[in-house]
C-alpha positions as a Markdown table, in Angstrom:
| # | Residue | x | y | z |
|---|---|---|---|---|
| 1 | Unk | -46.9 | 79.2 | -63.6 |
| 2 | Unk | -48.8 | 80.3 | -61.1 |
| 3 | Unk | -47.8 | 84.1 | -59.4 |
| 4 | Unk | -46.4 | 82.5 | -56.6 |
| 5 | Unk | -43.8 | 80.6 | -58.5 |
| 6 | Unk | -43.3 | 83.8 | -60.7 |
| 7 | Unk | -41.7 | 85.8 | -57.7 |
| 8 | Unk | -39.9 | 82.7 | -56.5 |
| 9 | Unk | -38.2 | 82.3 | -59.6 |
| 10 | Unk | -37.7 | 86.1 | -60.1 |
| 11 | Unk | -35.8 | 86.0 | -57.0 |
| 12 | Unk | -33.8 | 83.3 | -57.9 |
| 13 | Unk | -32.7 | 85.0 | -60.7 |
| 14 | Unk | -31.4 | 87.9 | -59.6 |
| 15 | Unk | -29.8 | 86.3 | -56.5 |
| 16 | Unk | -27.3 | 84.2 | -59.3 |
| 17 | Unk | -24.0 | 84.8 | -57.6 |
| 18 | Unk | -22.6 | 85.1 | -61.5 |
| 19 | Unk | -23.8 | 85.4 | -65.0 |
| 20 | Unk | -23.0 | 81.8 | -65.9 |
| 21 | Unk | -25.4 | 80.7 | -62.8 |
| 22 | Unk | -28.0 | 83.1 | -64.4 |
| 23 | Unk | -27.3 | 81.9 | -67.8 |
| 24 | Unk | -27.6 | 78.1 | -66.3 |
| 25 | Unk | -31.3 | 78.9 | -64.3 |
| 26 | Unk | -32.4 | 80.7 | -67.5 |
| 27 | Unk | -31.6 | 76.9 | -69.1 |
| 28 | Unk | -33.0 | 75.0 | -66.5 |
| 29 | Unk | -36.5 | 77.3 | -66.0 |
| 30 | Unk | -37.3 | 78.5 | -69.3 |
| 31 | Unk | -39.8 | 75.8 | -70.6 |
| 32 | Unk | -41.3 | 77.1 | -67.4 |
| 33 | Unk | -41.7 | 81.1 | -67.7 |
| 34 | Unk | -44.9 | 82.2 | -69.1 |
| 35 | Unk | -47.0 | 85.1 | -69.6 |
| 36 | Unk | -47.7 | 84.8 | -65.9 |
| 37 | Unk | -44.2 | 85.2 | -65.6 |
| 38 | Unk | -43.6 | 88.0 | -67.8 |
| 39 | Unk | -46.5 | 90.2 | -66.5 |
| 40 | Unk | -45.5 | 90.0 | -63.2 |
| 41 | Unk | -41.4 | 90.6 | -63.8 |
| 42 | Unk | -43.0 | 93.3 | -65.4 |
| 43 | Unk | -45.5 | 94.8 | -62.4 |
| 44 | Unk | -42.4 | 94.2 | -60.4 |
| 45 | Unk | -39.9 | 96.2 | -62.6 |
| 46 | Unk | -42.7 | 99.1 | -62.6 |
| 47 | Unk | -43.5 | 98.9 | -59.2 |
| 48 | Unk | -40.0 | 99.2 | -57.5 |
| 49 | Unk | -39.1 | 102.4 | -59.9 |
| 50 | Unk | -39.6 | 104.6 | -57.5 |
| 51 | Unk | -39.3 | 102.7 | -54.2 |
| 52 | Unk | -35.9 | 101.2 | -55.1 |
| 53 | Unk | -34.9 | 102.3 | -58.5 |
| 54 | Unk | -31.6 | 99.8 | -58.1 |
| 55 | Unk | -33.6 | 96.9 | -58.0 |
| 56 | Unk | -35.7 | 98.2 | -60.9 |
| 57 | Unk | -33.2 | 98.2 | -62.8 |
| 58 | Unk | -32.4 | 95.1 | -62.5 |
| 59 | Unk | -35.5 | 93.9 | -62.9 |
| 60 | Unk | -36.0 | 95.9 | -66.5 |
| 61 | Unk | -32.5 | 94.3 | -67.2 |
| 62 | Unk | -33.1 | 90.9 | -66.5 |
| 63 | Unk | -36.4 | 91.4 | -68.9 |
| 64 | Unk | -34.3 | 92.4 | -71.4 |
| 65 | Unk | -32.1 | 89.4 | -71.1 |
| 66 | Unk | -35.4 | 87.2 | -71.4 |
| 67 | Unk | -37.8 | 88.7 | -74.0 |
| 68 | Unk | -35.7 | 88.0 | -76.5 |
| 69 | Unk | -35.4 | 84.0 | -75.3 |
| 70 | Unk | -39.8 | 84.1 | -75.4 |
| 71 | Unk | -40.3 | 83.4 | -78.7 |
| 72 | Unk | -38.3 | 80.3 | -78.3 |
| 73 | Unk | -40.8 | 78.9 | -75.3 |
């Protein structure tokens, strides 16, 4: 996945209008999220925390809804 894609799907993610929708794109796009992926959900998370601390939280939340889900990529 290239960085691009990353912050494409990243954004798709957190504009899921309801946790089923986010549970269903987690489904459909997790074959797909790599270490690419992860580093840059990361830079993002890290990056917003003191521009828009709201949206890194979400960020750092929506990590910690996927990290567990890696290790079955």
């Amino acid at each position: 996945m290239t960085r691009d894609e990353s912050v494409a799907l990243i954004k798709k993610l957190l504009l899921a209008e309801s946790q089923q929708e986010l549970q269903r794109l987690i489904a459909l796009h997790l074959p797909e999220m790599d270490s690419t992926f992860f580093g840059v959900l990361a830079q993002a998370a890290e990056a917003e925390s003191t521009r828009n601390p709201a949206l890194a939280a979400r960020l750092a939340s929506l990590a910690q809804t996927l990290l567990p889900l890696r290790t079955l990529i």
